[in-house]
N, C-alpha and C positions, 0 to 999 in steps of 0.2 A: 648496391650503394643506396643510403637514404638519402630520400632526395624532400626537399621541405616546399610547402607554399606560404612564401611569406609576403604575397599579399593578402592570403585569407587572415594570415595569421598575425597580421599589423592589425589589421579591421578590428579582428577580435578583439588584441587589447589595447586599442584606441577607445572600445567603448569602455572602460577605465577609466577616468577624467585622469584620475589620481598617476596615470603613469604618463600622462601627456604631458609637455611642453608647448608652451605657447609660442607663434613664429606664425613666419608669411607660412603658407602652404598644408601649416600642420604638420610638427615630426615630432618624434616618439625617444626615448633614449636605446640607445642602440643597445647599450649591458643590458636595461629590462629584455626587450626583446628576446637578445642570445641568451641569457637567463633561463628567460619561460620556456625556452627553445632547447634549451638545454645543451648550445652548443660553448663548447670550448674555446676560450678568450686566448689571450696572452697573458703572460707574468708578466708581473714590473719587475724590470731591469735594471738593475743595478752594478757600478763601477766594478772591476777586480783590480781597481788598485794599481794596474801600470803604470807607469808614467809615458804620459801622452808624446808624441812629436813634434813639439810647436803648436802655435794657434793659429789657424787661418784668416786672413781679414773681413771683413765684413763688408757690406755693401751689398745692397736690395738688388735683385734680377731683375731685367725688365722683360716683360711677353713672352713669350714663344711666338716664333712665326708658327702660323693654323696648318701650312700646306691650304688651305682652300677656305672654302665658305662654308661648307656643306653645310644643312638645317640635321641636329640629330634625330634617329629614329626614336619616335615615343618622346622626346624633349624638346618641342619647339621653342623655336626664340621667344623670350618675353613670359614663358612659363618660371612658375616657383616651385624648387627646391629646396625645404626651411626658408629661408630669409633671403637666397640667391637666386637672382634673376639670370635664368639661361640667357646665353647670347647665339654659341656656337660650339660645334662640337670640332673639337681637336684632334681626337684622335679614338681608336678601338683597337679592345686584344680579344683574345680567349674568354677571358671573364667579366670583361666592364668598356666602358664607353669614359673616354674624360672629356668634359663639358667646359667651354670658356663660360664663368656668370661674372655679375657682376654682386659685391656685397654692397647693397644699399646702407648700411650701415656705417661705414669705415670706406666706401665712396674709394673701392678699389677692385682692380678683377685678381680671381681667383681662378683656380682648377678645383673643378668635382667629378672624381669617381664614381661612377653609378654604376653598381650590380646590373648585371643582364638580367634580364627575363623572373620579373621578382613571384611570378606564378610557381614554379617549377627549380628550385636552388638547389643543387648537389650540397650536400651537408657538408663536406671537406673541403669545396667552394667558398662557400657563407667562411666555415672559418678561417680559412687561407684570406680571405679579403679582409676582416676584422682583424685577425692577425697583422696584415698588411699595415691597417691603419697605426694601429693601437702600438707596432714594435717602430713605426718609423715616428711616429710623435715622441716617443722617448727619450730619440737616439737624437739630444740637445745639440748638433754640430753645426758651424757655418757653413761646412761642405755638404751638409746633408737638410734635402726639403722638407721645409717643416710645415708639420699638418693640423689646421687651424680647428678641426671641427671632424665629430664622427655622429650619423644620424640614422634617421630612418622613416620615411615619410608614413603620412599615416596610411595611404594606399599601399604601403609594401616596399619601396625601393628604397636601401642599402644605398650609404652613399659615405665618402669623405672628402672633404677642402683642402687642398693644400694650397702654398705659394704657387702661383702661376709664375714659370719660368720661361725666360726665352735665349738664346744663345744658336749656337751650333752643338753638334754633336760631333767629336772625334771620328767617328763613322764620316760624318758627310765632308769635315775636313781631309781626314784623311785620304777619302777617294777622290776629292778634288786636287791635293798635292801631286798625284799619284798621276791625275791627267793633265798636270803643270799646269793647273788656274793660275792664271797671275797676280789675282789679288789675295787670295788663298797664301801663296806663296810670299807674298811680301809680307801678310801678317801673321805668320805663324812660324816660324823659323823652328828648327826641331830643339834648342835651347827654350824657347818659349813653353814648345807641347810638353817638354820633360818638368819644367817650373811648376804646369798646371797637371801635372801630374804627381807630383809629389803630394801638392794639395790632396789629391781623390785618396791615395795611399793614407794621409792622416784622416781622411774620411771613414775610411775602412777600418784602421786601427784600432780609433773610437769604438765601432762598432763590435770588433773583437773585446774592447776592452770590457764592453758589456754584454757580453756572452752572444753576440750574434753574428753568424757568417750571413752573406750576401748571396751567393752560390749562384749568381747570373751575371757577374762583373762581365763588361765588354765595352765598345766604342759607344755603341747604340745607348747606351746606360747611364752615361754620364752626357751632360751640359756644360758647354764651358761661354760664361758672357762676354761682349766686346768691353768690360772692363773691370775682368781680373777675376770675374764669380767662375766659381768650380763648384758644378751640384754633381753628386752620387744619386740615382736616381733607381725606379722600379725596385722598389726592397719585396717585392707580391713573395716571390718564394723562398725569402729569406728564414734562417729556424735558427734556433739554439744550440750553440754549441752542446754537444754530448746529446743530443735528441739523434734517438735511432729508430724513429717514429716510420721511416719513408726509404724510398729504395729508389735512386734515379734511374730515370728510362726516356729515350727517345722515340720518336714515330719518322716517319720520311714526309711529313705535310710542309715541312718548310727546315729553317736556319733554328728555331725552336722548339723543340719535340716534348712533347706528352704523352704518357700513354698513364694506362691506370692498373696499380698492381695490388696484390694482397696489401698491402701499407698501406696503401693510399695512390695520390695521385700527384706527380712529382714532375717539374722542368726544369730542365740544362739549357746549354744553347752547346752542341757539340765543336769542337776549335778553340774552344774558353776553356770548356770544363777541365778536371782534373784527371789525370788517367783512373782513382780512385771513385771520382764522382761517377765517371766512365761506364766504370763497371761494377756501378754499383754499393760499391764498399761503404754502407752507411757508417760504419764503428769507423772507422779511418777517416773522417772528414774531421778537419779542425781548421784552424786559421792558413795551416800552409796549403788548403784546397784553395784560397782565394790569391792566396801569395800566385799560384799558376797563372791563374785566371788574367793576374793584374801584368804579368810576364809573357803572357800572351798580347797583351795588350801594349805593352813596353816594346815588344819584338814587331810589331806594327806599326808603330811610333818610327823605330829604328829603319825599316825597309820600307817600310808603305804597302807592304802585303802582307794578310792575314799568315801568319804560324802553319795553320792548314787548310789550307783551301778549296780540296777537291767539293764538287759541287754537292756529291750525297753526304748526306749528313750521317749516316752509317759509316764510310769510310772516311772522315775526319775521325770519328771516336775510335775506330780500329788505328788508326796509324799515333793517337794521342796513347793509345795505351801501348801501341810497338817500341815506342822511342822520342825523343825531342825530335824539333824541326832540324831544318836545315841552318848552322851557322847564319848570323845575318850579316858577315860578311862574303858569305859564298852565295848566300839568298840575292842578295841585292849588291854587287861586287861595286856597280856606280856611285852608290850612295856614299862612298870610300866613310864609312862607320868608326868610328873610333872602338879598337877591342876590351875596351876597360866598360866601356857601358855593352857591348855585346854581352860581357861576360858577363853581365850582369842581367840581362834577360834569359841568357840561358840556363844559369845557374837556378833563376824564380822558375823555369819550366822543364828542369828534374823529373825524370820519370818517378825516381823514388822521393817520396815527397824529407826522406831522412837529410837527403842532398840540398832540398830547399835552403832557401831564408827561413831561419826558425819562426819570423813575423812576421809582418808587415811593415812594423817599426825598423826590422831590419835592412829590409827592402831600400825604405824610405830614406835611410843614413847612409847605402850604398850608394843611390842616386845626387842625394845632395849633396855627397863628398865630390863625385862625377863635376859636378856644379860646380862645386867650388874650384878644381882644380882647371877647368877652362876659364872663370870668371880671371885669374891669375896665366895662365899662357899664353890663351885667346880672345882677350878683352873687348875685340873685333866684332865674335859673336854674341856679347851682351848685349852690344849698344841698343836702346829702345825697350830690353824684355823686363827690366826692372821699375 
């Protein structure tokens, strides 16, 4: 695998006046860069003409809670980034570090992605993060975060701005329901979670309608704010429909697996994925791999436990390609489920994806029919989610 040094290789053509940009810290245009570098960008994306599911409302996010203080590794507080002054680091994965700054400019904070280790870049790296940037700024949704800025310092480090968001995540709600939080409970009722749900489903939509699947949809992945914002989040391994570029694989290092194969280097999260993603099937991946994804996610919603849960992540992808979960009302027989919206998670997580919701937009009319027809029998469970 080539692997690049793009702090030497910033150096270099910083001494270029002519490719540099002026800013706090010094940064470089990131196409030059990948340009000279020779790596492989994203296309601009463009509509295919569906007709969309509604529009989602608007309304700015506020923060993300940090989880903590911590000072990041190699970005201390008060250091520059182009024009953004670090404060705090949020969070880390696999491939990058996101950074709380703030923009002196616009006298607001943001999020910045910063490539690891800008010496030493796996080339399918570099472009999965470029890619990253470049397909979620496109994707113009209320539901989906938008990315203010793509850069590259003149020392080498990779980076992009987005909206800094804060809210909960489905994930930490849901395993709060799950251990009866009572305040959890009082604000989140499952008419509520399903509302903001529908939201994510026309987040996705969008996304298909402009040729890109997500292939990571989960609780963890989405945000939802204390007043009514729904972000789609982490789009890192998202690809093009009809790209059979890549071939999914897992490792046992976590809930996340990577490994690295003749194609390239590809992540699922096994329990999400699709029996197809599963195993592989890169020609078989189209919008109904997400349709699962977000039915897994719906069937979580419905019980309060994951679809598949055993703890290896090998045997979550074996039993996803054996067969569907357990009904969710045999799963969760307390949670007395209503079988019209069961049926409707288990239908999205079809082994054969022919069985699927032919879309998302599908999906999305299955559920807010669900909606309506409680809004009209059981007016009980609206009160306050509108």
């Amino acid at each position: 695998m080539k692997t690049i040094n793009l702090a030497e290789a910033a150096t270099r053509i910083s001494k270029d006046r002519a490719s540099a940009t002026s800013g706090g810290g010094g940064t470089l245009s990131a196409a030059t860069v990948m340009r000279v570098l020779g790596v492989k960008t994203a296309p601009t994306l463009a509509s295919r003409g569906t007709w969309p599911f509604g529009v989602a409302p608007g309304g700015a996010a506020v923060e993300r809670p940090s989880g903590g203080e911590r000072s990041p590794d190699g970005a201390a507080s008060g250091e520059t980034i182009g024009r953004f002054v670090v404060q705090r680091e949020l969070g880390a994965g696999g491939m990058g570090r996101v950074l709380e700054a703030l923009d002196p400019e616009l006298l607001r904070a943001v999020a910045v992605k910063l490539l690891l280790d800008p010496h030493e870049v796996d080339e399918t790296q570099l472009a999965r993060f470029v890619a990253e940037a470049q397909i979620t700024a496109q994707l113009d949704h209320p539901n989906i975060v938008p990315v203010h800025e793509l850069g590259v310092t003149t020392d080498g480090r990779l980076y992009f701005v987005m909206k800094k968001v804060q809210g909960r995540s489905p994930r930490e709600i849901l395993t709060g329901l799950a251990a009866g939080d009572p305040g959890l409970t009082q604000l989140y009722s499952t008419f509520r979670l399903l509302m903001g749900f529908v939201w994510v489903c026309q987040a996705v939509a969008y996304a298909h309608d402009h040729g890109v699947l997500h292939r990571d949809l989960k609780p963890e992945n989405i945000m939802m704010g204390e007043f009514g914002q729904i972000y789609v989040m982490d789009w890192g391994i998202a690809r093009l429909i009809g790209d059979t570029s890549e071939r999914v694989a897992v490792d046992r290092r976590g809930q996340v697996g990577a490994a690295k194969t003749m194609d390239g280097t590809t992540i699922g999260t096994p329990g999400y994925m699709s029996p197809e993603q599963a195993c592989g099937r890169v020609h078989d991946l189209d919008p109904r791999s997400d349709v699962f994804a977000l039915g897994a996610i719906l069937y979580e919603i419905l019980t309060l436990r994951p679809a598949y849960d055993d703890p290896d992540p090998y045997s979550r992808l074996l039993k996803t390609v054996e067969g569907p979960p357990a009904h969710p009302q045999l799963r969760a027989p307390q949670r007395a489920i209503d079988p019209e919206i069961a049926a409707v998670a288990m239908k999205s997580m079809a082994t054969d994806r022919e069985e699927r919701f032919r879309s998302v937009l599908e999906l999305a009319f299955a559920i807010g029919g669900y909606l309506e027809s409680v809004k009209r029998s059981r007016p009980e469970l609206v009160e306050g989610c509108e």
